[in-house]
C-alpha positions in Angstrom: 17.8 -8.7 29.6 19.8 -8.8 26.4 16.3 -8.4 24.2 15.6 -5.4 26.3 18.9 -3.5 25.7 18.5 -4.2 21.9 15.3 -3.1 21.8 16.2 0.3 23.0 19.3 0.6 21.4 16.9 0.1 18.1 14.8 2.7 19.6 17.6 5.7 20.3 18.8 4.7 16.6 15.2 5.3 15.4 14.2 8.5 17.2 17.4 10.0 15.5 16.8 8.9 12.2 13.3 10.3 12.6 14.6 13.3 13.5 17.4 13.2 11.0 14.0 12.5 8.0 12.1 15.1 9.6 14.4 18.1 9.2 14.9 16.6 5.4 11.5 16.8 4.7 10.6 19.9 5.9 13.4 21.5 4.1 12.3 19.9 0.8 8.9 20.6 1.5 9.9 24.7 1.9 11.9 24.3 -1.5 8.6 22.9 -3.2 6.7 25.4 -2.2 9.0 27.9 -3.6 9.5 26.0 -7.0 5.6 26.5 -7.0 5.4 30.0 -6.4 8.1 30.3 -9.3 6.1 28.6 -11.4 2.7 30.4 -10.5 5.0 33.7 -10.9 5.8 32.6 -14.6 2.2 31.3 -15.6 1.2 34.6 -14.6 3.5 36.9 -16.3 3.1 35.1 -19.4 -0.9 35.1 -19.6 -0.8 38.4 -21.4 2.4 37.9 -23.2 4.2 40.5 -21.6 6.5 40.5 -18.3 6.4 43.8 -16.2 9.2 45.0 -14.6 7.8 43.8 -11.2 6.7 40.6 -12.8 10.3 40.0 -13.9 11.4 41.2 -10.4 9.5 39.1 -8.4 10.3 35.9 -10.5 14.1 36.5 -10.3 13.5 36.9 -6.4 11.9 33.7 -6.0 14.0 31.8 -8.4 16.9 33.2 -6.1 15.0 31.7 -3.0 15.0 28.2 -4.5 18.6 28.0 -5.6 19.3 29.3 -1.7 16.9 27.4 -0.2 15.6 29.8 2.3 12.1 30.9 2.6 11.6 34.7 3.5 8.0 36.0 3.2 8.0 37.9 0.0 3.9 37.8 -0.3 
């Protein structure tokens, strides 16, 4: 009986920390994707070695985004 009540103890502990890793991931994963769009947003304004007004915009909008952390659909 004793085996049994550590094995679900273990078991509680682990669906948290899953759940706990899975939140953490997903947030990182939303900030990658935004570093990425910065990124593609700069490679593109610089390909003709000049940045547009809306260019610039839109690059200091996502770069904003990533230093927040929140993911609004800008696209």
């Amino acid at each position: 009986m004793e085996s049994g009540l550590i094995v679900a103890v273990a078991s509680a502990v682990l669906a948290v920390v899953s759940v706990f890793l899975g939140t953490k991931y997903r947030k990182w994963l939303a900030k990658a994707r935004l570093f990425a769009k910065l990124l593609d947003d700069i490679i593109a304004a610089a390909e003709d070695d000049k940045i547009s007004e809306e260019e610039f915009q839109s690059i200091v909008a996502t770069a904003k985004q990533v230093v927040n952390g929140s993911e609004a659909s800008s696209e």
